[in-house]
Wavefront OBJ file of the C-alpha trace (Angstrom):
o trace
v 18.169 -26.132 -0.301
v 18.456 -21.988 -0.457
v 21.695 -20.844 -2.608
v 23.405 -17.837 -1.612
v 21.430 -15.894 -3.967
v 18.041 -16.957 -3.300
v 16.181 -13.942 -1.397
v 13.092 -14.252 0.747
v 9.734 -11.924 -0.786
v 8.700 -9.238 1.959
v 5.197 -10.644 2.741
v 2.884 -7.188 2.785
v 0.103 -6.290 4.561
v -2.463 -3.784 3.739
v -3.935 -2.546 6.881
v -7.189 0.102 7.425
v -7.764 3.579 6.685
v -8.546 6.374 8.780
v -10.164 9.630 8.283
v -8.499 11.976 9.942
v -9.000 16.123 9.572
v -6.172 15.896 7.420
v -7.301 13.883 5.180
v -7.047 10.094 4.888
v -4.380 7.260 6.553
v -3.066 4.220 5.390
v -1.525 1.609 6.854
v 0.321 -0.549 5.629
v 2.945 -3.455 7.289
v 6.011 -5.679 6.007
v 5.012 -9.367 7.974
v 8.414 -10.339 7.781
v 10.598 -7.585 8.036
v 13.272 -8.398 10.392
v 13.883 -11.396 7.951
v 13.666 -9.357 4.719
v 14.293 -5.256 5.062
v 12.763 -3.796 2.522
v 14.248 -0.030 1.532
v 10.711 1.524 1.036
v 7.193 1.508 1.095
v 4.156 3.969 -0.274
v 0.565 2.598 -1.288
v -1.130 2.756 -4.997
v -4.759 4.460 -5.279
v -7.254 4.890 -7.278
v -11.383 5.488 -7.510
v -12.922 2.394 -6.739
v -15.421 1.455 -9.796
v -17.270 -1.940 -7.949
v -16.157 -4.956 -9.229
v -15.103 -4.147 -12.828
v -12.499 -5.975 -15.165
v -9.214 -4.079 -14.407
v -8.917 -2.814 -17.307
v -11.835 -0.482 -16.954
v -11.057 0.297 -13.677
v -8.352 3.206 -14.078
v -4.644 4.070 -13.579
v -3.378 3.614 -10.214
v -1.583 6.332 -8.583
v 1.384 6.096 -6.348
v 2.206 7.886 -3.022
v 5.388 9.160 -2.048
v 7.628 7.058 -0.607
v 7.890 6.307 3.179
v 10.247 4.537 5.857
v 9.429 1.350 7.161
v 9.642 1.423 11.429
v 11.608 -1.185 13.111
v 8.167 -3.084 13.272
v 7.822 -2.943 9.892
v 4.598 -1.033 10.037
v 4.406 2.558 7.917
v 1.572 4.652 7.109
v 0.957 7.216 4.630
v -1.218 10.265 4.603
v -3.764 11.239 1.457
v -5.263 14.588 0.975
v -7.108 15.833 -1.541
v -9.327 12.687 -1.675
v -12.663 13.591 -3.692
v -15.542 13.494 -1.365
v -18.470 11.596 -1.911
v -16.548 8.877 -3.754
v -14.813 5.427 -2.978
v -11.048 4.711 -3.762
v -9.268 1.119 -3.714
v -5.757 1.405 -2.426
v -2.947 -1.542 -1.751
v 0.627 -1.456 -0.055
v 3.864 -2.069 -2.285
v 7.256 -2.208 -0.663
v 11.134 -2.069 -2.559
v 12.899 -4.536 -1.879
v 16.108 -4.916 -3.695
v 14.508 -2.431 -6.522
v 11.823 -4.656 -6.942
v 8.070 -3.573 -6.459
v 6.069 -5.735 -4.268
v 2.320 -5.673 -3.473
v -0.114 -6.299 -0.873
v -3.623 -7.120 -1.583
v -6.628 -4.356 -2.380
v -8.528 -2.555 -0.048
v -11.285 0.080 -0.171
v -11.733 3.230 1.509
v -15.295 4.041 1.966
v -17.170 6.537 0.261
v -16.392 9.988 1.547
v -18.329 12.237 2.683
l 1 2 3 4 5 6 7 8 9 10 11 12 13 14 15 16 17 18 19 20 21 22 23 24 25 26 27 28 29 30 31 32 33 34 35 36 37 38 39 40 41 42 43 44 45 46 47 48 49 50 51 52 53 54 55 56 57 58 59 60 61 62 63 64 65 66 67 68 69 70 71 72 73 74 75 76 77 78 79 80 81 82 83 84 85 86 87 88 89 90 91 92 93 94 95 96 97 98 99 100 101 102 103 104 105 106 107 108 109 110 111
């Protein structure tokens, strides 16, 4: 039985990138949010490093923050991505000023 505090987690999605002349987009989608409504969502990069312990594998850094459509899909565009070298990114959304993550992805090495 749910109490009237009890809150259901978005449920994120990390979803491809594309190269695009501008630079790089990610995508990014809340599963279940008609149910939940996040505030915000943005996606933590990095340089990917292979499989490394985490703590070698560098800071993460964190895009701005975008809207979430009505479908809960949002994507983000990177530029200035170093060029012959892999990143790792994953989605986060707010919700209820808490930070919540999607799982890891990699952008190929670009060239």
């Amino acid at each position: 039985m749910r109490s009237c505090n009890d809150t259901e987690a978005a449920i994120l999605q990390t979803g491809l990138s594309k190269a695009v002349a501008q630079g790089t987009v990610l995508k990014g989608k809340v599963l279940n949010y008609t149910t939940t409504r996040p505030e915000q969502a943005g996606f933590y990069y990095r340089p990917y490093r292979g499989q490394v312990e985490t703590l070698y594998a560098g800071d993460w850094k964190k895009t701005a923050l975008v809207k979430i459509n009505a479908d809960g899909s949002y994507e983000v565009l990177l530029k200035n991505l170093k060029k012959e070298m892999a990143y790792e990114y994953k989605s986060f959304a707010i919700q209820e000023n808490v930070s919540i993550e999607g799982e890891s992805k990699i952008i190929p090495i670009l060239h």
